[in-house]
C-alpha positions, 0 to 999 in steps of 0.5 A: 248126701244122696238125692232121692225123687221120692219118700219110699225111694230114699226110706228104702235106700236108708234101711238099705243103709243101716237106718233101720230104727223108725222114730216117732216124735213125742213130747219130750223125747224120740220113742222107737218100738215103745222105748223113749230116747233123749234127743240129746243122744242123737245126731242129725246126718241127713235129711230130705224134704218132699213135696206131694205130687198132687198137693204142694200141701203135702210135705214132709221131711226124713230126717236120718238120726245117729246116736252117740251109741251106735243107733241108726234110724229115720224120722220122717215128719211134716214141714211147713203147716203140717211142723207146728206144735209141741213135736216141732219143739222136741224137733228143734232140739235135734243137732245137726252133725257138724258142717250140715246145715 
């Protein structure tokens, strides 16, 4: 797994890679480009925590998604405080790919 200093350094590198899909939480699924996907379909591969220069509040999380037909993406959310609510359940769905934890 790559080690990247910085958001934008690891969002480009993964499109760079193929993860061109951009993922949005919703209630009770993913939604890319208006289409809703079932958590159950994808796979987490990677993922990367950042912490703001400025504000240790500041953090977020890329999470680097495979489904099981092929589809290739990123989620990118908060962690910590900025985690809570409905989304972080739909998050918590998420599999991790076996041996990454």
């Amino acid at each position: 797994m790559n080690t990247y200093e910085t958001l934008s350094q690891a969002t480009n590198d993964l499109m760079a890679r193929g993860y061109t899909l951009d993922f949005n939480l919703s209630e009770n699924c993913l939604i890319c480009n208006g289409t809703e996907y079932d958590v159950a379909d994808f796979e987490i591969v990677e993922f990367h925590r950042f912490e703001g220069f400025s504000n240790p509040d500041d953090l977020s999380t890329v999470y680097v998604l495979e489904s099981k037909d092929g589809r290739k993406g990123m989620l990118v959310t908060g962690y910590g405080i900025s985690a809570e609510g409905r989304s972080a359940q739909i998050l918590k769905r998420l599999k991790f790919r076996d041996g990454l934890h």
